[in-house]
C-alpha positions as CSV (number, residue, x, y, z in Angstrom):
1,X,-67.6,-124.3,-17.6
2,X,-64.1,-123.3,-18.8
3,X,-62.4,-122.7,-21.8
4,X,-59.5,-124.9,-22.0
5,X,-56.6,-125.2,-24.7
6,X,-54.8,-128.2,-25.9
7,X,-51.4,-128.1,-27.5
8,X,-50.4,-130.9,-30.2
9,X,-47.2,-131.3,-32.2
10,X,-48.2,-133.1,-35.7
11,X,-45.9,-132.8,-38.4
12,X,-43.9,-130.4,-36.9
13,X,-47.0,-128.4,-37.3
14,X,-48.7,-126.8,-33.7
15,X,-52.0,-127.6,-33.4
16,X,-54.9,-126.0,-31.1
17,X,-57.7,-127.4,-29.9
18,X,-60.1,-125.5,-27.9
19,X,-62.7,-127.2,-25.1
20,X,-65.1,-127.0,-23.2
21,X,-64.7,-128.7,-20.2
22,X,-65.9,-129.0,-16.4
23,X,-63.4,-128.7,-14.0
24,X,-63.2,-128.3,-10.1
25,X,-63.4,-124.8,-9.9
26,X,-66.7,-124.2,-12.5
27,X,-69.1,-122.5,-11.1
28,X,-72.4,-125.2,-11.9
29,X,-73.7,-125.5,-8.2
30,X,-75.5,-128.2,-7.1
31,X,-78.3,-128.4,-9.3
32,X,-79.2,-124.6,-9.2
33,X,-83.1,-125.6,-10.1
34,X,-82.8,-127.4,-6.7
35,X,-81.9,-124.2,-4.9
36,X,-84.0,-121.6,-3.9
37,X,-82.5,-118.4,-3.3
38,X,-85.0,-116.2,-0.7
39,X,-85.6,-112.4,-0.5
40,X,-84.1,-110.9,2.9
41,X,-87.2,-110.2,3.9
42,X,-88.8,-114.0,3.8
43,X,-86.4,-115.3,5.9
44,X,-83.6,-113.1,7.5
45,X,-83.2,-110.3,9.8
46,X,-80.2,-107.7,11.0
47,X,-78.2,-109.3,13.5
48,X,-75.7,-106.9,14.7
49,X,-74.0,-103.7,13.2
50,X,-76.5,-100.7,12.8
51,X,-75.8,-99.1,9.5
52,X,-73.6,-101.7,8.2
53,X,-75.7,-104.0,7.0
54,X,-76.7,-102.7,3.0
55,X,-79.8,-104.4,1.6
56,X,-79.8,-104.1,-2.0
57,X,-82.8,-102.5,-4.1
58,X,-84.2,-106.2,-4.9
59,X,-83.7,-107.7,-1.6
60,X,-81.7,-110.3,-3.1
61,X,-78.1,-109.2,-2.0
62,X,-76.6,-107.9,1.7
63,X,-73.4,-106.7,2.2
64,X,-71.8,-106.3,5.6
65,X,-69.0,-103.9,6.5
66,X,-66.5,-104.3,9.2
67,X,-64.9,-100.9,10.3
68,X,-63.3,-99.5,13.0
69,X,-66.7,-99.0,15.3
70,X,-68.1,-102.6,14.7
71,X,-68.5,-105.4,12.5
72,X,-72.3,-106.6,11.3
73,X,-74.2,-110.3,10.2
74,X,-77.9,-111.0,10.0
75,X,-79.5,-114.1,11.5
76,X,-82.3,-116.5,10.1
77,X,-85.9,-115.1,11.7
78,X,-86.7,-119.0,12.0
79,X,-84.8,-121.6,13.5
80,X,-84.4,-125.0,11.6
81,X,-84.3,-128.9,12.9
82,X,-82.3,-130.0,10.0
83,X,-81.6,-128.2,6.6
84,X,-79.6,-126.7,3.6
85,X,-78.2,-123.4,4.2
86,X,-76.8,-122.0,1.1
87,X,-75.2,-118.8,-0.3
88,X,-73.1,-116.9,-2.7
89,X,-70.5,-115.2,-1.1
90,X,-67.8,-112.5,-1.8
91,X,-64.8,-111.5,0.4
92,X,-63.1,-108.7,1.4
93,X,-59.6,-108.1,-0.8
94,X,-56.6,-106.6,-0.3
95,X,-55.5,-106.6,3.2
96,X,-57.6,-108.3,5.4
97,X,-55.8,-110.0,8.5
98,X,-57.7,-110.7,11.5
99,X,-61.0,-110.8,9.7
100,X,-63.2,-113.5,9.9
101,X,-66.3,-113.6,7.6
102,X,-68.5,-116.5,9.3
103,X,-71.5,-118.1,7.4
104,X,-72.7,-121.0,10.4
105,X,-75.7,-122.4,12.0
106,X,-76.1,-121.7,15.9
107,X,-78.5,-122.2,18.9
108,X,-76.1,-120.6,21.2
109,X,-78.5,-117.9,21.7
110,X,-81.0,-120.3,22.8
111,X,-78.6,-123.5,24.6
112,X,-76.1,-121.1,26.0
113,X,-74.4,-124.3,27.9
114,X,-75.1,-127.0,25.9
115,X,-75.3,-125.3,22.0
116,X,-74.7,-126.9,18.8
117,X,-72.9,-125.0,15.9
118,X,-71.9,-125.7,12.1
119,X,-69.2,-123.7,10.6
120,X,-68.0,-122.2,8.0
121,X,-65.5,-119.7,9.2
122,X,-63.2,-117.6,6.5
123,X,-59.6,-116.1,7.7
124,X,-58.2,-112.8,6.5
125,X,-54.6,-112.9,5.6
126,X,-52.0,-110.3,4.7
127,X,-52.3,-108.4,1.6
128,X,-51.2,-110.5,-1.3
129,X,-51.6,-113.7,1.0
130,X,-54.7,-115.9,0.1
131,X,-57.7,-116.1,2.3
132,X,-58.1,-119.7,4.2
133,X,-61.2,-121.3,5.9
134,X,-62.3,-123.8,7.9
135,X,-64.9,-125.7,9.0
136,X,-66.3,-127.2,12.2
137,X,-69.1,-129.2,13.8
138,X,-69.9,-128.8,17.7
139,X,-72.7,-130.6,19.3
140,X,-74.4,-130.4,22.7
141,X,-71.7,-128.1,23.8
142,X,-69.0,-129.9,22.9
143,X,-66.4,-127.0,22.0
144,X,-63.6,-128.9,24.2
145,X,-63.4,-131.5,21.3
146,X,-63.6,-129.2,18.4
147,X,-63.9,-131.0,14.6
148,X,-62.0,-128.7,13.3
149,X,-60.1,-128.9,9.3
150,X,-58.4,-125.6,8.2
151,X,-57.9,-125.5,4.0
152,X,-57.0,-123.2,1.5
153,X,-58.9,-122.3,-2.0
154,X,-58.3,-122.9,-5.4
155,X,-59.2,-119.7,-6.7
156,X,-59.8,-116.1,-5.5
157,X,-62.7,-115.9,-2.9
158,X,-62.9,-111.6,-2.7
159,X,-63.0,-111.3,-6.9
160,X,-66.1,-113.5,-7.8
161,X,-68.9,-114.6,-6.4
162,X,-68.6,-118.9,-4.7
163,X,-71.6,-120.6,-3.4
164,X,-71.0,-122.1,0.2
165,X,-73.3,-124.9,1.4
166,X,-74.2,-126.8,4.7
167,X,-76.7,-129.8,4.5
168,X,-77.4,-130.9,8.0
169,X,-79.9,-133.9,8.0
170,X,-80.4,-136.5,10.7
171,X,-77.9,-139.0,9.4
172,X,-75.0,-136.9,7.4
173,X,-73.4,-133.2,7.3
174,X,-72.0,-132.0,4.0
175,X,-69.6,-129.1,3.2
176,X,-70.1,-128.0,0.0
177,X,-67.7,-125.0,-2.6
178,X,-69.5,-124.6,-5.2
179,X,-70.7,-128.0,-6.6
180,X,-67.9,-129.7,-4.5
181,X,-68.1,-131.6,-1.3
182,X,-65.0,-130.3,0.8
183,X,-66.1,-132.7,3.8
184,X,-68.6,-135.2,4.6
185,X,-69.8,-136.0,8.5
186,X,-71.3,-139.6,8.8
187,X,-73.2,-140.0,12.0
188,X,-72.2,-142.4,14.3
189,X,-74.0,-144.1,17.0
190,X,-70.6,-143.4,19.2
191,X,-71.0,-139.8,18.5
192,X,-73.8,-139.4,20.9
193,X,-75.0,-135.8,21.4
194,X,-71.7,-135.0,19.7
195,X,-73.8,-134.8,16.6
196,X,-76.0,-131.6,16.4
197,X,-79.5,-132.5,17.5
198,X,-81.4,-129.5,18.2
199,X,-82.9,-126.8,16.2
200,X,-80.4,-124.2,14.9
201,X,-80.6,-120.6,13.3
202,X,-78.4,-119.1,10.1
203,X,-76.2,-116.7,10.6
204,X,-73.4,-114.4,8.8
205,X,-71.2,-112.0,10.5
206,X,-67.9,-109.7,10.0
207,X,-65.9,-109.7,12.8
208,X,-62.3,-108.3,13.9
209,X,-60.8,-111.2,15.2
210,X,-57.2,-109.8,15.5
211,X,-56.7,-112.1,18.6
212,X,-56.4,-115.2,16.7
213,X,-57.6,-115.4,12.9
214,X,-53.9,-114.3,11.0
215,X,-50.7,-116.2,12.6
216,X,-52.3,-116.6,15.8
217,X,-53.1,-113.3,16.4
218,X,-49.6,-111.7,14.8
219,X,-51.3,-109.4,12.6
220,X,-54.1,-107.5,13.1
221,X,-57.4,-105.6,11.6
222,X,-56.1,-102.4,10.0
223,X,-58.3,-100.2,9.7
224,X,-56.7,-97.7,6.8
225,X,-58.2,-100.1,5.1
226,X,-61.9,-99.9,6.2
227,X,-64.5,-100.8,5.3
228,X,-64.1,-104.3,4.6
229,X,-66.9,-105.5,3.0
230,X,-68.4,-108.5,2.4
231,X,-71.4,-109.5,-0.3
232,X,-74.1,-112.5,0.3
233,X,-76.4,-113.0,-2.2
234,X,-79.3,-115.9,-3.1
235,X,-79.5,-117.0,0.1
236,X,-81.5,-120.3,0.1
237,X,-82.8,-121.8,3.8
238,X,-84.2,-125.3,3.1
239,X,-85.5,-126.8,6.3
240,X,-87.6,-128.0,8.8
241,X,-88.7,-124.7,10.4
242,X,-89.7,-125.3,13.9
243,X,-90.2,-121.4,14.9
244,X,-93.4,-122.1,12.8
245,X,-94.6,-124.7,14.9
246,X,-93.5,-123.4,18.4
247,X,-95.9,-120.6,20.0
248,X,-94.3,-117.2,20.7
249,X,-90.6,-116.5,21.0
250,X,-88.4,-119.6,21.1
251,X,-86.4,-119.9,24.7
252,X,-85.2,-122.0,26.8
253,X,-89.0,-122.5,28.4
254,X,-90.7,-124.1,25.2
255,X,-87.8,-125.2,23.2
256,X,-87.9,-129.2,24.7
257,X,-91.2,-128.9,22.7
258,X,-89.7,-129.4,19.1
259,X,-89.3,-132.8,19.8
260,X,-93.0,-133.3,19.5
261,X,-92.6,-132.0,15.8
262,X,-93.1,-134.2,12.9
263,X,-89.8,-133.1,10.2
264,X,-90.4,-136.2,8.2
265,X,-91.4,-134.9,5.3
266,X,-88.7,-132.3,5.2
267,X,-86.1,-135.0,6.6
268,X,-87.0,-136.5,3.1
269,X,-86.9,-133.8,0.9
270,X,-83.4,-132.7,2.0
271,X,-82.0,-136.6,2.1
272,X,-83.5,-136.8,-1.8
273,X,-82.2,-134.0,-3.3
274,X,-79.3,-133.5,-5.6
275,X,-77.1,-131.8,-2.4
276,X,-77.5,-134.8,0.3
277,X,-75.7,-137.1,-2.6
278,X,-72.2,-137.1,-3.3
279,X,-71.9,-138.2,-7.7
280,X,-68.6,-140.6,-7.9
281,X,-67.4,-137.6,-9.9
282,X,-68.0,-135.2,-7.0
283,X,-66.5,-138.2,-4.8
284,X,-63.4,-137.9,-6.8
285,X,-63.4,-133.7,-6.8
286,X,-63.9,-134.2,-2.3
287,X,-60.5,-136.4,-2.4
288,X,-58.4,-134.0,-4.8
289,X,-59.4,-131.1,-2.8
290,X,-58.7,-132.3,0.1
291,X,-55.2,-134.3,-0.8
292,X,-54.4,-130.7,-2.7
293,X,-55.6,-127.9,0.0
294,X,-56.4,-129.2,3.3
295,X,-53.4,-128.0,5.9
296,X,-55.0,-128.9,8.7
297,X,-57.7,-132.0,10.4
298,X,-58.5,-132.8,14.0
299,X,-58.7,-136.5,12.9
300,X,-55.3,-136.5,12.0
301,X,-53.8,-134.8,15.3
302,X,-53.2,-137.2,17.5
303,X,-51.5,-135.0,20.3
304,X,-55.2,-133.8,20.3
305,X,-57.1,-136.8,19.9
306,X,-55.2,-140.3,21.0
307,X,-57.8,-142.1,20.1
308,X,-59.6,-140.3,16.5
309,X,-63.3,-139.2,17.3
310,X,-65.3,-141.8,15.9
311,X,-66.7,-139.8,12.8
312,X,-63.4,-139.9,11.3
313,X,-62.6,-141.7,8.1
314,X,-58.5,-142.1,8.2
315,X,-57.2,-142.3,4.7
316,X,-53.8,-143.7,5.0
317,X,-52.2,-141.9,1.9
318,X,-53.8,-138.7,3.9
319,X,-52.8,-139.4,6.8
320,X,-48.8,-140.1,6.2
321,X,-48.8,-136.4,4.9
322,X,-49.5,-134.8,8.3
323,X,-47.7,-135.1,11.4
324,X,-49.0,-135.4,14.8
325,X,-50.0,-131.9,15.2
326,X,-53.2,-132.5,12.4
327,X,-50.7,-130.3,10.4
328,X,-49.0,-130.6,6.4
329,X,-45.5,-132.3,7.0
330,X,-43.9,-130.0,4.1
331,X,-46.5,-127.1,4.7
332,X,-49.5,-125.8,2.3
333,X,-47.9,-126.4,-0.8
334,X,-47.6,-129.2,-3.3
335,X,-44.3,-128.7,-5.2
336,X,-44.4,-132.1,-6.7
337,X,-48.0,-131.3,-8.8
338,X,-46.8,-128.7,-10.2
339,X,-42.8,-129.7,-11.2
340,X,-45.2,-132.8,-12.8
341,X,-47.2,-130.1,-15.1
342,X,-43.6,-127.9,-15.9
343,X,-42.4,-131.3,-17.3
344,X,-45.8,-132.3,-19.2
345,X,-45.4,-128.7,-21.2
346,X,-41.9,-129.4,-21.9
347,X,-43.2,-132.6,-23.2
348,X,-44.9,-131.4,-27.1
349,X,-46.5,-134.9,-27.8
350,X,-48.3,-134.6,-24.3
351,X,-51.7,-132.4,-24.5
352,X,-51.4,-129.2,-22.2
353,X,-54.1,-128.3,-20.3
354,X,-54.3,-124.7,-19.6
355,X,-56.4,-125.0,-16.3
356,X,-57.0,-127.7,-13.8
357,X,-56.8,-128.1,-10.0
């Protein structure tokens, strides 16, 4: 919810009118009485990174540091066939080039050849630069045809806490920013065992990823600026846990055996609830997001793909605005949108709104 001003002219008198009103960046997630934030201790453990990883008092919150000795994350203690992994995050601010802050699902550990993964990977930038992300999907080892799409934000990730949200169920995979779908996955028969299909873990990690994450690996981690640190907290895991189900440690020996597991009834929960549906309104939010902040999608790069991977949806408005790299023809930018609002404030019989994506 955000306050919002309207200007009028009437009479030659100014007139101000102030709003209420729900825009693209509120903060209203999902439904938050369908979202069920965890202690640490129910369902995570420490990853990587001895003594930079910070539990807070409550066991609600866990920040993890990246300085010059090592980075940290923490992984689920259960793995999950299907679910909605959820949290609110904070980022690192100032300089933070070659950073990447990671919040995925992985079996990697598990299917070392043939893993699937679900991304959500954020990118450190240069001090006064914004922060970008992107997402991915790989399934049964596919990491030579990567589904990658690269976007910016609408807002500030490292001053206020976002939610970020995967739903992975057997027919769809959502991408959710707060209560907006960045990117929906349809499953498609074509897809095969492109599609993630086996039981994956939660993870979040800090990681110096000078090599590649800023400019292709131009600028760096500096570390005059350590720690960086970054916050999760109300971590909800909503899922089918198979760990549960499976005796002992889960390996390559006795992991075939979650196909005998019945995940019906949590299949059903996660395709009911408020996070597996996309509103017309949150329909509309996905397609302004994406016409207004996505730079980059493998469906649209065609010296990648000739032939688009069959999950893709090509929009043609989209599509004419990136060239055949996947990339923005006139860069991140979207000089017409805003010479349209100069022109609206020049305009004093037009109503002004102060805020809007």
């Amino acid at each position: 919810m955000r306050d919002s001003i309207y200007f009028f002219w009437i009479n030659n008198r100014l007139i101000v009118i102030i709003m209420m009103v729900m825009i693209i960046s509120c903060r209203c997630v999902l439904g938050l009485e369908n979202i069920n934030p965890i202690f640490f201790d129910e369902g995570l453990s420490h990853l990587f990174g001895e003594g930079n990883l910070i539990r807070s008092p409550d066991d609600r919150s866990v920040r993890l540091l990246l300085d010059k000795y090592t980075g940290s994350g923490f992984i689920s203690s259960s793995m999950y066939q299907h679910g909605f992994f959820s949290s609110l995050i904070k980022l690192p601010g100032a300089y933070t080039a070659g950073i990447v802050v990671a919040f995925y699902t992985s079996n990697g550990d598990v299917f070392v050849k043939n893993h699937d993964e679900l991304d959500i990977e954020f990118l450190g930038n240069l001090e006064g630069k914004p922060w970008r992300f992107q997402t991915n999907m790989y399934g049964n080892g596919s990491t030579n045809r990567g589904r990658e799409e690269r976007y910016r934000l609408w807002f500030d990730p490292s001053k206020e806490f976002h939610r970020y949200s995967i739903l992975w169920t057997p027919t769809k995979i959502i991408f959710w920013v707060d209560d907006v779908p960045i990117r929906e996955i349809i499953r498609k028969e074509e897809m095969e065992g492109d599609y993630p299909q086996k039981p994956m873990s939660l993870y979040a990690t800090i990681w110096d990823a000078s090599s590649w994450a800023t400019s292709g690996g131009k600028f760096g981690v500096d570390y005059t600026y350590s720690p960086f640190v970054s916050e999760f907290k109300d971590i909800a895991l909503d899922g089918c846990n198979v760990s549960d189900s499976l005796p002992g440690e889960i390996n390559n020996n006795n992991i075939g055996n979650y196909n005998n597991i019945n995940c019906s009834v949590s299949d059903q929960f996660l395709m009911t609830n408020d996070y597996s549906t996309i509103s017309p309104k949150q329909a509309a939010a996905m397609r302004r997001f994406r016409e207004r902040y996505m730079y980059y999608s493998y469906c649209y790069d065609t010296i990648r793909y000739s032939v688009p991977p069959p999950e893709c949806v090509i929009v043609t408005a989209e599509k004419n605005r990136f060239r055949d790299t996947g990339r923005l023809k006139f860069g991140g930018s979207h000089p017409k949108v805003h010479k349209a609002r100069k022109r609206r404030r020049r305009n004093r019989s037009t109503p002004v709104v102060s805020a809007d994506l």
